[in-house]
FIVOFI-526313 format. One record per residue (C-alpha): x, z, y; residue number from 1; chain. Coordinates in steps of 0.25 Angstrom, whole numbers, plus 5000, padded with zeros to 4 digits. Each point is the difference from the previous one (the first is absolute). Layout:
<pt <X Z Y> NUM "A">
...
REM end
This chain:
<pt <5011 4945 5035> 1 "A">
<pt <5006 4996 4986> 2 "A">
<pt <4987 4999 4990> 3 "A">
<pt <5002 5010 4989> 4 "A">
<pt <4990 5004 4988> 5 "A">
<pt <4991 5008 5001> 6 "A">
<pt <4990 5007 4990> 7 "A">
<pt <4990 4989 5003> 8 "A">
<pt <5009 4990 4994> 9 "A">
<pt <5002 5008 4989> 10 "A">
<pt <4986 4995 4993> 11 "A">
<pt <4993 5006 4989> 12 "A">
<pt <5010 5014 4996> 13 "A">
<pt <4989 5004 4990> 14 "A">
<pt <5007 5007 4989> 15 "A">
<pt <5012 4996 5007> 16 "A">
<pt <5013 5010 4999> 17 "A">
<pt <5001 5000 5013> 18 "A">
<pt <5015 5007 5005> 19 "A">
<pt <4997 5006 5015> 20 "A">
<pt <5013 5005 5007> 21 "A">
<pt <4995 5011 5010> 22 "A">
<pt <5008 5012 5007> 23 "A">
<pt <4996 5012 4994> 24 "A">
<pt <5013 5006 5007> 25 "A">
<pt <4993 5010 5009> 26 "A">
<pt <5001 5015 5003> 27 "A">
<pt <4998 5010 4989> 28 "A">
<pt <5000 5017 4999> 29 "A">
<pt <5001 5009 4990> 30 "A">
<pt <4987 5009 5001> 31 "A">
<pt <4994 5010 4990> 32 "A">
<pt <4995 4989 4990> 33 "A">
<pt <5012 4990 4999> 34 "A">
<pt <5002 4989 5010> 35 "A">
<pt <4992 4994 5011> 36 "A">
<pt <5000 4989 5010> 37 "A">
<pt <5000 5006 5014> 38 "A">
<pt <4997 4984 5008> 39 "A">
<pt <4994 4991 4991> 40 "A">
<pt <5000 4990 5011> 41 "A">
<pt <5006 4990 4993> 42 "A">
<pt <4992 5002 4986> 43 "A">
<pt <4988 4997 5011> 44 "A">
<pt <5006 4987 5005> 45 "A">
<pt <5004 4995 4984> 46 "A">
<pt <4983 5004 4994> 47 "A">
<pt <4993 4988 5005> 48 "A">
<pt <5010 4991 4994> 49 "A">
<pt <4999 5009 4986> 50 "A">
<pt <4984 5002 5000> 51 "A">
<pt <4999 4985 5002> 52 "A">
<pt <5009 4997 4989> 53 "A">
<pt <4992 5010 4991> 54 "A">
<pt <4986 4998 5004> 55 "A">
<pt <5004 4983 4997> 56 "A">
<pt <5003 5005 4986> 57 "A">
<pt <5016 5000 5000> 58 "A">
<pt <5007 5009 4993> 59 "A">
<pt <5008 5007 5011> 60 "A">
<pt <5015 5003 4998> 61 "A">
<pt <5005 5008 5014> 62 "A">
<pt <5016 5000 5001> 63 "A">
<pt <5008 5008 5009> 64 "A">
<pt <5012 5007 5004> 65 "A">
<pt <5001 5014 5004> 66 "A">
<pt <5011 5008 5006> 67 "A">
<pt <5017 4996 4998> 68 "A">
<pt <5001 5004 4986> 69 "A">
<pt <5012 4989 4998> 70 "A">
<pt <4996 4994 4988> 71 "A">
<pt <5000 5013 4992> 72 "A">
<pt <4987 5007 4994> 73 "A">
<pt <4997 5012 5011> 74 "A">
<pt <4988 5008 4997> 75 "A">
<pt <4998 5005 5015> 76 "A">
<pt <4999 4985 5003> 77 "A">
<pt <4988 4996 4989> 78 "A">
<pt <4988 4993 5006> 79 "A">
<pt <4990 5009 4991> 80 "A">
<pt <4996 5008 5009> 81 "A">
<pt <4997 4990 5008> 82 "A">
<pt <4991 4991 4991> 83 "A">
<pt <4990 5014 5005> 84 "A">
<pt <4998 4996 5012> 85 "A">
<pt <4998 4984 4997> 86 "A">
<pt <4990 5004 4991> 87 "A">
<pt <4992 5009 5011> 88 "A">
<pt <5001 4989 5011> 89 "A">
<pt <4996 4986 4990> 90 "A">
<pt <4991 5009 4993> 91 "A">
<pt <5003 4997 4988> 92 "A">
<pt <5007 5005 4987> 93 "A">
<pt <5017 4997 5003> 94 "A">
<pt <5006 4999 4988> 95 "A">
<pt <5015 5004 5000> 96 "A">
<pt <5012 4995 4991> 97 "A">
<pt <5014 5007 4998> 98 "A">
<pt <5007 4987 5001> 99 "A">
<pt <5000 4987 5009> 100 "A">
<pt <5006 4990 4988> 101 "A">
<pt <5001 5001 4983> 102 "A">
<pt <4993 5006 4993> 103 "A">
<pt <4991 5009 5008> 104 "A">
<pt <4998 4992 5010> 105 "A">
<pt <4993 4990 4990> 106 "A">
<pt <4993 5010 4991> 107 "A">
<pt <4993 5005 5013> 108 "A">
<pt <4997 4984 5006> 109 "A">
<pt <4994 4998 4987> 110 "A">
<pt <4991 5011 4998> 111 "A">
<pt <4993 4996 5016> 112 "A">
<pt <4986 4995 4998> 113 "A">
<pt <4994 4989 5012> 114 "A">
<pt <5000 5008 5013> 115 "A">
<pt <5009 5011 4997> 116 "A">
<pt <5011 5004 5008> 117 "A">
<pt <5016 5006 4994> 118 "A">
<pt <5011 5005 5008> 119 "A">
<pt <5012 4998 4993> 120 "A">
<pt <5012 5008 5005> 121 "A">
<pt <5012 4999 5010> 122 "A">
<pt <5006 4988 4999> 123 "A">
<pt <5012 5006 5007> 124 "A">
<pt <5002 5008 4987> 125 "A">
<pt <5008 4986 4996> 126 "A">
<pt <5012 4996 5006> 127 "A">
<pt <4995 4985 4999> 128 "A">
<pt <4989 5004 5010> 129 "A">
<pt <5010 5001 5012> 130 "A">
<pt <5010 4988 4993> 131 "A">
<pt <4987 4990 4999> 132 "A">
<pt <5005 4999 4987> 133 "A">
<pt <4995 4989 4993> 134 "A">
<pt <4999 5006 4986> 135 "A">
<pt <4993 5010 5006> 136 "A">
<pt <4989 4994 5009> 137 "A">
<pt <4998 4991 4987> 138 "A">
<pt <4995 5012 4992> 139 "A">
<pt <4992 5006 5012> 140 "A">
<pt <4994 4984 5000> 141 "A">
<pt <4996 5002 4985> 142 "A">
<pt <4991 5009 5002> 143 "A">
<pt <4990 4991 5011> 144 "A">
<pt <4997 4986 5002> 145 "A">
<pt <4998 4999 5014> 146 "A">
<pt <5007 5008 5009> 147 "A">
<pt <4993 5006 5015> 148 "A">
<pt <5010 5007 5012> 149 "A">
<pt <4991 5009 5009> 150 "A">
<pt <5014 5009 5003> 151 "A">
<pt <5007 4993 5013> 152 "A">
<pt <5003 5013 5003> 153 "A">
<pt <5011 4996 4988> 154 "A">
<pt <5002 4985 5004> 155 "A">
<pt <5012 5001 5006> 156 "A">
<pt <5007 5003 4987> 157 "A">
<pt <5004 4989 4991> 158 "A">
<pt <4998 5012 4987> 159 "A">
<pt <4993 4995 4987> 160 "A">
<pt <4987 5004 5002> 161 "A">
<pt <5000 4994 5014> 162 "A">
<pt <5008 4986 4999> 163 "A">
<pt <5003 4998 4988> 164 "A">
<pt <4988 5000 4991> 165 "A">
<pt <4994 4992 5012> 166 "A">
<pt <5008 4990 4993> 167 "A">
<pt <4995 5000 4986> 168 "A">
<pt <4983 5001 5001> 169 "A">
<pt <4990 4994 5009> 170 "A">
<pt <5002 5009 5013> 171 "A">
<pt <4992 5003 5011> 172 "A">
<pt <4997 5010 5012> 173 "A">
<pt <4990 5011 4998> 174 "A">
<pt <4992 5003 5013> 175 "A">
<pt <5008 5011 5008> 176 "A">
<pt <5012 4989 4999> 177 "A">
<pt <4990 4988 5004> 178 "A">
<pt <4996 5009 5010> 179 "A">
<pt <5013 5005 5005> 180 "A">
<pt <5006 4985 5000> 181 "A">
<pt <4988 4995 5008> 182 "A">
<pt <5001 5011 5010> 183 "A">
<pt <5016 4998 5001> 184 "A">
<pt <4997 4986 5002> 185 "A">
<pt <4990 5001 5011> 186 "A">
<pt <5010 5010 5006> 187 "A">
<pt <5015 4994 5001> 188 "A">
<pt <4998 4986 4992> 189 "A">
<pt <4990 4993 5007> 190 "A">
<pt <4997 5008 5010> 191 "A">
<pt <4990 4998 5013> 192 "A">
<pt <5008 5004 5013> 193 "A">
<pt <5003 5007 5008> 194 "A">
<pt <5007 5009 4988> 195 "A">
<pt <5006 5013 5003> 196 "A">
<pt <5007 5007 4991> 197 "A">
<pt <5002 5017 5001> 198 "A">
<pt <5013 5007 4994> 199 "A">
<pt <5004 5012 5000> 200 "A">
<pt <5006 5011 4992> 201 "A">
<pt <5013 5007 5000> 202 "A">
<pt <5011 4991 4996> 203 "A">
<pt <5004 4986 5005> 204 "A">
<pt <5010 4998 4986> 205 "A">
<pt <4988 5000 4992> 206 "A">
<pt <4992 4989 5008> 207 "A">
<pt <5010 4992 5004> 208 "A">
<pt <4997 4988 4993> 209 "A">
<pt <4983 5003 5002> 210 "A">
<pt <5006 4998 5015> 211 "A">
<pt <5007 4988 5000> 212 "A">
<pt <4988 4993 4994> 213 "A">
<pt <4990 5006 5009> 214 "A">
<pt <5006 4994 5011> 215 "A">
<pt <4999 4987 4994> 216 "A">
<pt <4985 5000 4998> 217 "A">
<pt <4994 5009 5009> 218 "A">
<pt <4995 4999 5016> 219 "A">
<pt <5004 5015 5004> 220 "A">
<pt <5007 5010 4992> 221 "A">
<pt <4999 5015 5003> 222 "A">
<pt <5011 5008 4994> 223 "A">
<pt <4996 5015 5001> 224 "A">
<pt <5006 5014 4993> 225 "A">
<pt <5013 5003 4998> 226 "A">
<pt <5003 4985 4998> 227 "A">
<pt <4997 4999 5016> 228 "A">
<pt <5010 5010 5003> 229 "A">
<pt <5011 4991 4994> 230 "A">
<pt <4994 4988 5007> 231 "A">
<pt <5000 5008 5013> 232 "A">
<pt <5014 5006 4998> 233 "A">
<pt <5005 4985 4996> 234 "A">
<pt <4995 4998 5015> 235 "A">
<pt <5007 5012 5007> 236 "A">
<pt <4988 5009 5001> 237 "A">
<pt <5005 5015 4997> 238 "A">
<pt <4992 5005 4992> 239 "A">
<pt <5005 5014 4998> 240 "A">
<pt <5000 5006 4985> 241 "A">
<pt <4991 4990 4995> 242 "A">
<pt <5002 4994 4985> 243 "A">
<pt <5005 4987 5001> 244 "A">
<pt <5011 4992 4994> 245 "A">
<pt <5010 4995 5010> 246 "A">
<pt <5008 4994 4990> 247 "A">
<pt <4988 4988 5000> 248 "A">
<pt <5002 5000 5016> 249 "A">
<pt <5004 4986 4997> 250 "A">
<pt <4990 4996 4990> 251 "A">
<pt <4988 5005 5010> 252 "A">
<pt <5007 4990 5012> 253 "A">
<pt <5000 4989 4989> 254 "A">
<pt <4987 5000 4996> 255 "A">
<pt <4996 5001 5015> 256 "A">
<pt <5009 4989 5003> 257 "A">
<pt <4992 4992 4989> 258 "A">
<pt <4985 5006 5005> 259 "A">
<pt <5006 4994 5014> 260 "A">
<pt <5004 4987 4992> 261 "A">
<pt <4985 4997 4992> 262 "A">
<pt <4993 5005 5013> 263 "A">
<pt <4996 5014 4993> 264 "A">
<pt <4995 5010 5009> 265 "A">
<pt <5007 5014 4996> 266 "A">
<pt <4992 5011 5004> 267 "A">
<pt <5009 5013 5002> 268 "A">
<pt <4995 5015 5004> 269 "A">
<pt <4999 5001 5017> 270 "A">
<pt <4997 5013 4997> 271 "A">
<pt <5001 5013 4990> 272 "A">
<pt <4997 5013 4995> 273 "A">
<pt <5011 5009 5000> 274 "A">
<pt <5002 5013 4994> 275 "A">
<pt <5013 5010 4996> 276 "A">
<pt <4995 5000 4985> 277 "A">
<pt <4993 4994 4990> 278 "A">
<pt <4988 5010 4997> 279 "A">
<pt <4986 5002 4999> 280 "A">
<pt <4996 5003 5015> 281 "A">
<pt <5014 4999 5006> 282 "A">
<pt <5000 5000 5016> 283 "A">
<pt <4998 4985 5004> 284 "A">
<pt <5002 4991 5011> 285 "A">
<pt <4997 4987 5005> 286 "A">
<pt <5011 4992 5007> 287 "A">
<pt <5004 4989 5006> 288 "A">
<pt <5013 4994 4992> 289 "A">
<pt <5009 5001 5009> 290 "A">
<pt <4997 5016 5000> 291 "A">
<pt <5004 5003 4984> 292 "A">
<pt <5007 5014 5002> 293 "A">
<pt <5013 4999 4992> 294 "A">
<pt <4996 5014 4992> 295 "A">
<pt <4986 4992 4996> 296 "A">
<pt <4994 4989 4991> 297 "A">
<pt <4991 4989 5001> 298 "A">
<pt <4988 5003 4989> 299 "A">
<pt <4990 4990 5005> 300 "A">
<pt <4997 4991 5008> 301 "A">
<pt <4993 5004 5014> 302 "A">
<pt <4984 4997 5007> 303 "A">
<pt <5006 4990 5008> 304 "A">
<pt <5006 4992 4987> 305 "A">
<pt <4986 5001 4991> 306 "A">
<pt <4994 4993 5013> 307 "A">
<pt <5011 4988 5000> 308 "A">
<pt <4998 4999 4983> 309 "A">
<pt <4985 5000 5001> 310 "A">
<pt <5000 4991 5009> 311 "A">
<pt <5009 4989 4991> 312 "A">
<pt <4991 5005 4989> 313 "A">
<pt <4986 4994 5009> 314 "A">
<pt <5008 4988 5002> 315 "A">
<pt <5002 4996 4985> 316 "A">
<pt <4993 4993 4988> 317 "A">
<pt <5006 5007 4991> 318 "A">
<pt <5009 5013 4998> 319 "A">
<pt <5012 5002 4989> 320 "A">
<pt <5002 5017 4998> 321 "A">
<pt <5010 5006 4994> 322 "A">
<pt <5006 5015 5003> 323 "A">
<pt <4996 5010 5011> 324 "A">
<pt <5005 5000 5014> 325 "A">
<pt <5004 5016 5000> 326 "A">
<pt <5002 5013 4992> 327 "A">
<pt <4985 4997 4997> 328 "A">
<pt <5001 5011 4988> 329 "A">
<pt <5003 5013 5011> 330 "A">
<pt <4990 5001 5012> 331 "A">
<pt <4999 4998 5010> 332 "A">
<pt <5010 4987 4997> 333 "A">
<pt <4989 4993 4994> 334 "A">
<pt <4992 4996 5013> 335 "A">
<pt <5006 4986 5003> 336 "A">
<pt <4998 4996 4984> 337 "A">
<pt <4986 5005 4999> 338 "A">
<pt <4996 4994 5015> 339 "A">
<pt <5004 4986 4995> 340 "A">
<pt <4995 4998 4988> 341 "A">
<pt <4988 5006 5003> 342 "A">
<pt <4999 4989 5012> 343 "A">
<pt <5004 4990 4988> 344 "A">
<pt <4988 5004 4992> 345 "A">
<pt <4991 5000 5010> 346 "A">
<pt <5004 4985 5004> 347 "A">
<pt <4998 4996 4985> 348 "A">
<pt <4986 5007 4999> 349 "A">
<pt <4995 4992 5009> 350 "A">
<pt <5006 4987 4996> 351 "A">
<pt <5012 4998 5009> 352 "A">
<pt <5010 5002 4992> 353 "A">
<pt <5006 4997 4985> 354 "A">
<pt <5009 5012 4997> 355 "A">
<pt <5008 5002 4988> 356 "A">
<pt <5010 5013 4998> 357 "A">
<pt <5009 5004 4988> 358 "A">
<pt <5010 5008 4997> 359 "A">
<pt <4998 5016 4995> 360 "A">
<pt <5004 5006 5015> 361 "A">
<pt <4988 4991 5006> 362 "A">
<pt <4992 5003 4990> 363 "A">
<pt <5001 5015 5000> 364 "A">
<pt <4998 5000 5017> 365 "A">
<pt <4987 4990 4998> 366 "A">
<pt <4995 5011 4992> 367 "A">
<pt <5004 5011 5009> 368 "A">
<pt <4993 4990 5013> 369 "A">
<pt <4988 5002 4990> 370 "A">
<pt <4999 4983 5001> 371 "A">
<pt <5007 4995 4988> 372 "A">
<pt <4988 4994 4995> 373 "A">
<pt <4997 4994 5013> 374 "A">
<pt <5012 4987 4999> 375 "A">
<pt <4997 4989 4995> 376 "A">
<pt <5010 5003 4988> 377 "A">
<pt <5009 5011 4997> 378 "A">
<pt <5011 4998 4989> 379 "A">
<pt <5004 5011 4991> 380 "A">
<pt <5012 4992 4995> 381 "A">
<pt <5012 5005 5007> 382 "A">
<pt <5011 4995 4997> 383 "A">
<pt <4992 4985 4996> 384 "A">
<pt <4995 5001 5013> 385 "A">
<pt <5013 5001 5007> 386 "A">
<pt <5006 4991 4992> 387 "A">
<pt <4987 4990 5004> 388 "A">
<pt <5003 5003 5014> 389 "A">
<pt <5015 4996 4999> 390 "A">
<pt <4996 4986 4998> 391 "A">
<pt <5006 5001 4983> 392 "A">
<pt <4992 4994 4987> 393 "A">
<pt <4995 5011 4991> 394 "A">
<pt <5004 4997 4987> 395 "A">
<pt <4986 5006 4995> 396 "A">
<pt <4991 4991 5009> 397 "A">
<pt <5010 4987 4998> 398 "A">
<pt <4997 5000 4986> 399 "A">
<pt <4985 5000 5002> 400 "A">
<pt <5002 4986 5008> 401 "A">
<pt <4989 4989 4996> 402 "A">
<pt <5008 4989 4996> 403 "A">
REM end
């Protein structure tokens, strides 16, 4: 991998204004007493990088978006509320400012003393955020003078507060980044083989492009959810009422045609879990695929399917995972997701295997496998994590590059 700064390279940041670009963009409700952040997971992931910062004697700036305000001032989007629930999981005072650049923003910087810690507020209030507007990442840079990204979950987007003022202090990455761009390395970059990779999820259009690099880098590849249903229609299995897009019938056969090509092994469903609707407790069945009913739909995959994936799974090094391989979110269709990534976690607890999942789908059914914290790594980045998986540059890492 590429060396990029970290904070170990940042040396002495004792009395430092030290700009730290998080993701405070989580999940809020309105309850009885304002605003509250209902998963502060990515808060959790952000407070080493901020306590370390603090307890070193910075003075601790946090940037971030919030919401799609546009560029305009929206109130519902402010990041107050949130600067709450920083406070209780740092444990430490979180001052707050009512604007990211002028005025504000510096009155705010310059009252910190060493160790202390301001939020200011939504950069996204700013039409120069989403631009990378040069004017603007100027007067965010003004009020720092180093400048630390912990938010890859953001990295894909070349925005001010990401790329831009990358440009203009000493930059480098915070400790979830360095941990997520270690773990990403180990897991697709330089990888040790065999390296199988896992996709599922509804859509083939939205993966097209994770696909066609996957089958470019990995040994095996299984393609589960509705994804498999286009797969298998591509191939002439009837499939019933199951979701699918048959206008990508051609796009499945090419990316098989260029598995076939790179010697990729494309791991398809043998078998399936059918049922007439798509309800909590709906009568099931397991069935062989040349027995879909043309009335039913595939909603996971099938015993005999979880035996042939945990078995590529025993045979790798490492393990790439993104999306689930059926309607994991209604029971019983959650059998063949939970199967197989508990037999992943298992291999990893013992040392067998280096797995790493992303994306919000796999996250939410590690969680409900009760094994999320049983990978190697699981990425909260979404759409950064994809985008990594697709073979692109993140503008947000890129500009961390050493060099």
């Amino acid at each position: 991998m590429a060396a990029f700064r970290t904070l170990d390279d940042a040396g002495d940041v004792t009395g430092k204004r030290v700009l730290v670009r998080v993701d405070l963009n989580v999940p809020v409700t309105d309850g009885p007493d304002g605003k509250t952040v209902t998963d502060a997971t990515r808060i959790e992931r952000v407070a080493p990088t901020i306590t370390e910062l603090a307890d070193k004697g910075a003075k601790v700036i946090l940037l971030s978006h919030f919401g799609r305000p546009k560029g305009q001032r929206v109130p519902d989007m402010s990041l107050q509320p949130v600067a709450i629930a920083v406070e209780n999981i740092i444990g430490r005072p979180v001052a707050f400012a009512g604007d990211c650049i002028g005025n504000t923003a510096a009155e705010a910087v310059s009252a910190l003393q060493k160790g202390d810690v301001l939020l200011l507020e939504n950069t996204r209030f700013h039409a120069g955020e989403e631009k990378n507007d040069a004017d603007f990442a100027a007067a965010l840079a003004a009020n720092g003078n180093l400048y630390v990204n912990v938010a890859f979950s953001a990295a894909h987007r070349a925005h001010a507060s990401t790329e831009g003022l990358a440009r203009l202090l000493p930059a480098f990455a915070g400790r979830a980044m360095q941990a997520e761009l270690t773990a990403l390395d180990k897991a697709l970059t330089n990888p040790k083989k065999p390296l199988l990779a896992v996709v599922g999820g509804a859509k083939v259009s939205s993966k097209i492009d994770l696909l066609a690099n996957l089958v470019q880098q990995v040994d095996a590849l299984v393609i589960g959810g509705g994804m498999a249903n286009t797969f298998l229609a591509a191939k002439g299995v009837q499939i019933g009422r199951s979701l699918h897009e048959a206008d990508l019938a051609g796009t499945a056969r090419q990316i098989m045609i260029q598995a076939a090509e790179t010697r990729t092994a494309i791991i398809l469903p043998s078998d399936a879990v059918i049922a007439r609707a798509l309800e909590p407790g709906a009568a099931s069945q397991t069935v062989t695929l040349d027995q879909v009913p043309a009335d039913a739909m595939i909603l996971d995959v099938g015993e005999e399917t979880v035996k042939v994936i945990n078995a590529w799974i025993d045979n790798a090094a490492t393990l790439v995972w993104n999306g689930p391989l059926g309607a994991f979110e209604v029971p019983p269709f959650d059998a063949g997701t939970v199967a197989a990534a508990r037999h992943a976690a298992a291999r990893t607890k013992v040392g067998h295997l280096l797995s790493v999942a992303g994306g919000g789908d796999t996250v939410a059914a590690l969680n409900h496998a009760g094994i999320a914290g049983d990978f190697s790594y699981v990425s909260t980045a979404g759409g950064a994590f994809l985008e990594w998986l697709e073979g692109k540059p993140l503008p947000g890492v890129e500009a961390l590059r050493a060099g």
